[in-house]
FIVOVEX-790790 format. One line per 3 residues: number of its first residue (from 1); for each residue x, y, z of C-alpha. Coordinates in steps of 0.05 Angstrom, whole numbers. Example, Ala and Ser with C-alpha at 12.3 -4.5 7.8 and 13.67 -1.06 7.14 Angstrom:
REM residues 2
1	246,-90,156 ~ 273,-21,143
This chain:
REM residues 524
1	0,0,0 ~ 29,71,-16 ~ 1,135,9
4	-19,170,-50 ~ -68,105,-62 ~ -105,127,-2
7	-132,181,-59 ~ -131,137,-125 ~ -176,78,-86
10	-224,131,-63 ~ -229,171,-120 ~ -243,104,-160
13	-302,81,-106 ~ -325,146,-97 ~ -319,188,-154
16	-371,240,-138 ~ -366,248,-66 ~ -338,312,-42
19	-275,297,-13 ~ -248,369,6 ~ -277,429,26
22	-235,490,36 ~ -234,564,7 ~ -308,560,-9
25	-292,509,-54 ~ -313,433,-55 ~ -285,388,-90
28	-297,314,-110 ~ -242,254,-96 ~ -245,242,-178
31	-235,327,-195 ~ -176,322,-132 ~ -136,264,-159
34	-138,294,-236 ~ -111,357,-211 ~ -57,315,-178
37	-44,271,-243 ~ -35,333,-281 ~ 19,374,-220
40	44,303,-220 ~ 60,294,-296 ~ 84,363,-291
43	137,345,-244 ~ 153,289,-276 ~ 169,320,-348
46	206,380,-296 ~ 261,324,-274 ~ 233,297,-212
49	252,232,-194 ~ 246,170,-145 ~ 257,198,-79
52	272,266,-88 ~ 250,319,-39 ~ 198,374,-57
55	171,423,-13 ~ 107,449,2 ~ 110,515,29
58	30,536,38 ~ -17,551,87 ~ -80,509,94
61	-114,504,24 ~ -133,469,-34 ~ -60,470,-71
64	-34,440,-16 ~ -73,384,-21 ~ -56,380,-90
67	16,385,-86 ~ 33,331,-27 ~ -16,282,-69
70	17,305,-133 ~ 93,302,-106 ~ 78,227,-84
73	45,212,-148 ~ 115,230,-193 ~ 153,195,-141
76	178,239,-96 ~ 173,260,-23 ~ 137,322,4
79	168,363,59 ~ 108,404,83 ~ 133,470,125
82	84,518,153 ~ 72,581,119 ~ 107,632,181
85	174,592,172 ~ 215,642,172 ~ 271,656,111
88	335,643,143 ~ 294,576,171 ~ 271,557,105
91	327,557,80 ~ 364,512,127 ~ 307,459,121
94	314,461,38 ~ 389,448,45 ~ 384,402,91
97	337,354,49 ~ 368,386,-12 ~ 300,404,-43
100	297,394,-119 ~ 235,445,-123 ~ 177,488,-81
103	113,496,-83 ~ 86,566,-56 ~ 43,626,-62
106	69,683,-101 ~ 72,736,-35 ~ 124,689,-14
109	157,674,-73 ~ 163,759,-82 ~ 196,759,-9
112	239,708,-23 ~ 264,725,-98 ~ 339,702,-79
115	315,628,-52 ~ 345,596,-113 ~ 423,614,-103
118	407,609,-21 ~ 392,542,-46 ~ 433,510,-102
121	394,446,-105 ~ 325,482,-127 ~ 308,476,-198
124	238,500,-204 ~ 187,546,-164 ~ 113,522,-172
127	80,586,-156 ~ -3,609,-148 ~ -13,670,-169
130	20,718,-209 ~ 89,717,-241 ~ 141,739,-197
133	207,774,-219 ~ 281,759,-203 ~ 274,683,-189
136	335,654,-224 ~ 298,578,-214 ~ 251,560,-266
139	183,586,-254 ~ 118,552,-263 ~ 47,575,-260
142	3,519,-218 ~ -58,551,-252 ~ -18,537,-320
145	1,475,-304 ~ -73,459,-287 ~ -86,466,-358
148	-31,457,-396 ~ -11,382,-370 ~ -56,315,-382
151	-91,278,-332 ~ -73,214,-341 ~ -35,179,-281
154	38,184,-286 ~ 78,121,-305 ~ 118,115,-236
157	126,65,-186 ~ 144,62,-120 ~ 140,6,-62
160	128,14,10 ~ 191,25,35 ~ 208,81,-11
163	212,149,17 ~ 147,186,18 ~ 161,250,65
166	210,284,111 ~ 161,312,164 ~ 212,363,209
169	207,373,286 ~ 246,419,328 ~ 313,395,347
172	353,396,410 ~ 406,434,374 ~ 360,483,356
175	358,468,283 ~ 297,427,253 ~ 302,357,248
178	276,309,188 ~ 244,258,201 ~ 252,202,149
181	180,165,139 ~ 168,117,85 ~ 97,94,56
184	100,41,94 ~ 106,90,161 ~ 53,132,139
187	3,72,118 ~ 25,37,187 ~ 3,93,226
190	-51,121,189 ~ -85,44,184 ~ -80,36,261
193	-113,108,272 ~ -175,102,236 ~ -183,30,271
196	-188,48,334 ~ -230,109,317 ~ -281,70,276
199	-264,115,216 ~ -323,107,160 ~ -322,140,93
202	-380,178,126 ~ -343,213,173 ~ -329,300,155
205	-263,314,189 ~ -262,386,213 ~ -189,407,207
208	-149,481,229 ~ -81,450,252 ~ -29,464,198
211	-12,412,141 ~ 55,419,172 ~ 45,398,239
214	38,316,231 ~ -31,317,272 ~ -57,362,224
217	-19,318,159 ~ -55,257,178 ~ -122,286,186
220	-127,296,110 ~ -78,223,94 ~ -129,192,139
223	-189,223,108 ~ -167,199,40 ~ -154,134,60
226	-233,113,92 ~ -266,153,31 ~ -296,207,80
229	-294,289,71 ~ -242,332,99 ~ -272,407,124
232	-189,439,116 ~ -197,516,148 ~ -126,558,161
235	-133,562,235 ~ -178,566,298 ~ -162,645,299
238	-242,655,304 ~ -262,607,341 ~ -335,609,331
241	-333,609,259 ~ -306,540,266 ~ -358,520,320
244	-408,544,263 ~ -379,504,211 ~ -371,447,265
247	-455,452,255 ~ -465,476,186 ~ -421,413,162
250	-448,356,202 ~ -379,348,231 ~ -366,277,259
253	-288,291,277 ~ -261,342,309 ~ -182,337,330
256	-152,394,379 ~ -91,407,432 ~ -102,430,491
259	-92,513,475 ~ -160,492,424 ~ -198,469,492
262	-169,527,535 ~ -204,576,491 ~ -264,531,473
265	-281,537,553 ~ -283,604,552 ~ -332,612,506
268	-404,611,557 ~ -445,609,489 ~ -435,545,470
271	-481,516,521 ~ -530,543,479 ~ -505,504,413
274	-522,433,394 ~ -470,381,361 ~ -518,331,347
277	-465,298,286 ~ -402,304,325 ~ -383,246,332
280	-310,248,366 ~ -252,302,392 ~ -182,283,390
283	-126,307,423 ~ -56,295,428 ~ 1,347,422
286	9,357,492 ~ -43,323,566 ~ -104,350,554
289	-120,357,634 ~ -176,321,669 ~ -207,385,688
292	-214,402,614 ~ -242,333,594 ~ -301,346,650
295	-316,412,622 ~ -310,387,550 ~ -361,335,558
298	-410,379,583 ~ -409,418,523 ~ -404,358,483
301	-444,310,511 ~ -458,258,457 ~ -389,269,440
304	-335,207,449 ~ -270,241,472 ~ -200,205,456
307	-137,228,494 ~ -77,206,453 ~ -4,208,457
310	46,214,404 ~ 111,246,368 ~ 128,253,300
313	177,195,306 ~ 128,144,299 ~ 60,187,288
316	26,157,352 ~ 36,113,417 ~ -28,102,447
319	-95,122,462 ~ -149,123,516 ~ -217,94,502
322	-274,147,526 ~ -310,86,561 ~ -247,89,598
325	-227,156,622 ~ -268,152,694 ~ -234,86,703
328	-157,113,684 ~ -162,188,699 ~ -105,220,678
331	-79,163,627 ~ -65,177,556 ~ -84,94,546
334	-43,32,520 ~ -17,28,450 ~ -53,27,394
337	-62,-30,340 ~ -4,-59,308 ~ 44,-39,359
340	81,-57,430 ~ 100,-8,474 ~ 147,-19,545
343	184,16,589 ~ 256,11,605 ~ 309,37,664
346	373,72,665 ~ 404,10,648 ~ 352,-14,594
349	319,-60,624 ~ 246,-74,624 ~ 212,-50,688
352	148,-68,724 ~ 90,-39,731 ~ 82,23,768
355	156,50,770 ~ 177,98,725 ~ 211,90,657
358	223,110,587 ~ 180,89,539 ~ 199,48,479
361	153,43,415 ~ 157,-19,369 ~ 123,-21,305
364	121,-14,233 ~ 97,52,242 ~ 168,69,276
367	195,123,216 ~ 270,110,196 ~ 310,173,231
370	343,238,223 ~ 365,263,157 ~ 431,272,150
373	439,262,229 ~ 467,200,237 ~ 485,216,315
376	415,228,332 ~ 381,183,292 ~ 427,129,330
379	412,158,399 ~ 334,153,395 ~ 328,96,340
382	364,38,361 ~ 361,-39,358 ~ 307,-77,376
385	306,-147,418 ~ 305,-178,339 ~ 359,-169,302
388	326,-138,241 ~ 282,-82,279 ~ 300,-11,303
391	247,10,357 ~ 239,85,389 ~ 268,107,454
394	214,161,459 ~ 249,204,520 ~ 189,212,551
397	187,184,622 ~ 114,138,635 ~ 90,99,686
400	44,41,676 ~ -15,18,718 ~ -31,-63,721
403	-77,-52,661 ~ -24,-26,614 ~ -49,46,620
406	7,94,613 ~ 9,154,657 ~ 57,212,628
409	110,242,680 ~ 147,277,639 ~ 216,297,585
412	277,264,611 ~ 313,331,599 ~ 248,372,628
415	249,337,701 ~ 258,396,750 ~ 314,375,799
418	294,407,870 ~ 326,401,936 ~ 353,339,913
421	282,311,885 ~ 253,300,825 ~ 198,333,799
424	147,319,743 ~ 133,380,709 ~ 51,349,687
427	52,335,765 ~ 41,401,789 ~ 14,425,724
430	-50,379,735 ~ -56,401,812 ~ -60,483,782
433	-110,449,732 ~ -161,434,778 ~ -170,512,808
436	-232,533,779 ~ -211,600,741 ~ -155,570,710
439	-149,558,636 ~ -74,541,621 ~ -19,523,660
442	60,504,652 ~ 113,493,697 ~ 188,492,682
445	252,498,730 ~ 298,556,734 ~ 364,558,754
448	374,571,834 ~ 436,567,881 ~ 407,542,935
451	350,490,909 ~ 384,472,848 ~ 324,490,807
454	269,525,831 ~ 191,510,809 ~ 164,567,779
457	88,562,753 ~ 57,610,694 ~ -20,606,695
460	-78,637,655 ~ -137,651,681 ~ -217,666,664
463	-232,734,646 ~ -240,779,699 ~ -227,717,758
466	-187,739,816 ~ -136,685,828 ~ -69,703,869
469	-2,680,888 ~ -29,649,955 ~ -86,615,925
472	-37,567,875 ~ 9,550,934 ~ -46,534,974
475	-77,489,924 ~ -14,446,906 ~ 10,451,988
478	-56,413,984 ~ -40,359,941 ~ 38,355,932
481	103,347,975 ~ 129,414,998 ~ 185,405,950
484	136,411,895 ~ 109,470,914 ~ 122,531,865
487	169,578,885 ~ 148,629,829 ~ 79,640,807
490	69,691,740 ~ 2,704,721 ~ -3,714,643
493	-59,741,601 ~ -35,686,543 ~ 16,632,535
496	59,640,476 ~ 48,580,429 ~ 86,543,376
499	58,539,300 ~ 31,472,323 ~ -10,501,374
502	37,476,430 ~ 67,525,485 ~ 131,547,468
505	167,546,538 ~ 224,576,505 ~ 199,639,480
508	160,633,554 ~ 224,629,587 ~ 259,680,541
511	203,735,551 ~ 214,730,631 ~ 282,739,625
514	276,809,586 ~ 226,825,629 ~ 157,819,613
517	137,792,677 ~ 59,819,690 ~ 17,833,758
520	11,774,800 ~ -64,787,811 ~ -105,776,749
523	-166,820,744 ~ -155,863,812
């Protein structure tokens, strides 16, 4: 099975059914995967070949769709980057995969007129809109190519274990990392997804995460591959235009992170709106906390909620059932189909249940490593008990319950080191969670002579709710060890977030430091 069937099969069983809605347009699986013969012959006849990278440099939209379909279709693999990726960014990420061509919008293609002799490997720039000026690449028209170029499929072939994308993640270092997924990754994960979620080609998929972010990739690789209709908007910006379309579309899937739910709780009107077709919210990204997941079902009542865990490494770990979250509060679930997860100890070894460990992901849906970072790749992928197999040393520290529910404590490199303990981060994070007023919540360690690292809280809170200093301490002095008590508490009016919706502790960290610290009583 290769990705870019996911489309063919469906456009051949379902040749009429709208497969895509986005930019007030909606189009059918058999007008989509013409469109991507056509880009796809296109490429072809423009030199692309068996595994070469191309990049897709769009926000959420129709092309987009096009292009990744279209880029698998001649062969070669997509490398989707969000649309804010800066220049100096972009242009690490092409020469690091050494990207044969681009596909982008021609705003960005004006901005960035010198890309092709930043970048020696790009031949061409696939462009919407209108010609731009000073590219010394080849430039292409995608509305031109649209017309100009057949629709017959493309005489290529691949097999599974070809490359089919580089999806990047953040590195240690700094610098982005690819990671090297084949079809067979892709149609691993993507198969063991839609089984445990019951996926049926008459589900609508309601999606605003980027095409970038892999949560956000799957949600249209996935709707492809069951036959249903993807609902692709740019963002959750305004929120209640997407709880309108939620309605107006008979939405059955709706996948968020938790910065989607903080804001989706603040907004009292919903109680007032019925989601009689929504089947199912997702999340995964980062915990969604218990708090949320009570509030959430009130508004969503009929609505099955799955908390899921994953990284871009393997796509995803595990999953909770919804029958199951009274019984394993907290949990993000076992693994999910076609998989085996375990935890090890300092010294590899497996561990039992309840003691802490990292966790270990085995599975065809493991991806293949870093490009061009043999080091890393070697430190996180490494050899299985079989002698064939690589599995994923995830470095994310679990516990397990006698059921085989996993409990997240935390990054090995994010443990807070106090007074000589250790501290789990999501610990104290889901005692803040439970106050009433608050909405979001992280916790990180900074640097102190005396306790090694101290615990210092940032929290966001309901409009207008009157939360202080005292009234955090006193809720985690409540539930925690004294040594997990927050030194620091800053009160914030927002969290800054990642593209991927994620907060960026970072930028968090950074902004403190140059002194953007705010009152310490929200709403006085």
């Amino acid at each position: 099975m290769l990705v870019h069937k996911f489309l063919e099969d469906s456009a051949r069983h379902f040749v009429e059914k709208v497969a895509l809605i986005c930019d007030d347009q909606r189009l059918t699986y058999h007008e989509i995967d013409q469109r991507c013969n056509r880009v796809a012959n296109f490429l072809v006849e423009a030199g692309i070949r068996k595994g070469d990278r191309v990049a897709v440099y769009f926000d959420n939209r129709v092309e987009a769709v096009i292009a990744i379909f279209a880029i698998l279709k001649a062969g070669g693999a997509f490398v989707v980057l969000n649309r804010t990726t800066k220049y100096k960014k972009l242009c690490y990420v092409l020469n690091n995969c050494q990207a044969v061509a681009i596909f982008t919008d021609a705003q960005a293609a004006g901005e960035f007129a010198q890309l092709s002799s930043d970048v020696p490997s790009l031949k061409c720039v696939v462009c919407c809109g209108a010609y731009v000026k000073g590219l010394s690449a080849r430039f292409f028209s995608f509305e031109e190519i649209l017309q100009d170029y057949p629709a017959d499929k493309p005489a290529v072939s691949c097999i599974d274990v070809d490359l089919a994308a580089l999806i990047y993640t953040s590195g240690s270092t700094g610098s982005p990392k690819g990671v090297i997924s084949t079809h067979l990754n892709i149609v691993s994960a993507a198969t063991s997804i839609t089984q445990y979620l019951s996926n049926e080609n008459t589900d609508i998929i309601l999606n605003v995460l980027p095409l970038s972010f892999d949560y956000g990739l799957y949600q249209l690789l996935m709707a492809f591959k069951f036959g249903g209709t993807l609902v692709l908007e740019k963002s959750f910006l305004y929120p209640m235009v997407i709880i309108k379309k939620l309605i107006e579309e008979s939405v059955t899937g709706f996948p968020i992170v938790p910065t989607m739910s903080a804001l989706l709780l603040r907004m009292h009107e919903l109680k007032s709106y019925e989601f009689k077709s929504l089947r199912y919210i997702t999340n995964t990204g980062a915990h969604l906390p218990i708090s949320h997941i009570k509030k959430l079902r009130q508004i969503f009542p009929h609505t099955k909620i799955y908390c899921m865990y994953g990284l871009t490494e393997c796509k995803r770990v595990s999953y909770l059932e919804p029958d199951q979250i009274d019984a394993h509060p907290g949990s993000v679930g076992r693994g999910m189909p076609n998989e085996e997860v375990y935890l090890v100890d300092e010294n590899n070894q497996r561990i039992e249940n309840g003691a802490i460990g990292e966790l270990v992901v085995r599975g065809s849906n493991v991806m293949k490593g870093y490009w061009g970072l043999p080091l890393e790749t070697a430190e996180v992928f490494r050899p299985g008990r079989s002698p064939w197999e690589t599995v994923l040393y995830t470095g994310d520290l679990f516990r397990q319950d006698e059921d085989g529910y996993l409990f997240f404590v935390g990054r090995k490199d994010e443990i807070i080191k106090c007074r000589g303990e250790k501290v789990s981060p999501k610990e104290v994070e889901n005692v803040i969670y439970n106050m009433d007023n608050v909405v979001e919540v992280v916790v990180v360690g900074i640097e102190d002579r005396l306790l090694g690292e101290a615990i210092k809280a940032y929290v966001v809170c309901k409009d207008y709710a009157r939360v202080t200093e005292r009234d955090v301490k006193k809720q985690c002095l409540k539930y925690l060890e004294d040594y997990m008590i927050p030194r620091f508490v800053e009160f914030r009016k927002e969290l800054p977030k990642n593209p991927s919706g994620k907060i960026d502790k970072k930028r968090l960290m950074a902004g403190a430091e140059f002194g953007t610290e705010r009152e310490s009583i929200v709403g006085a």
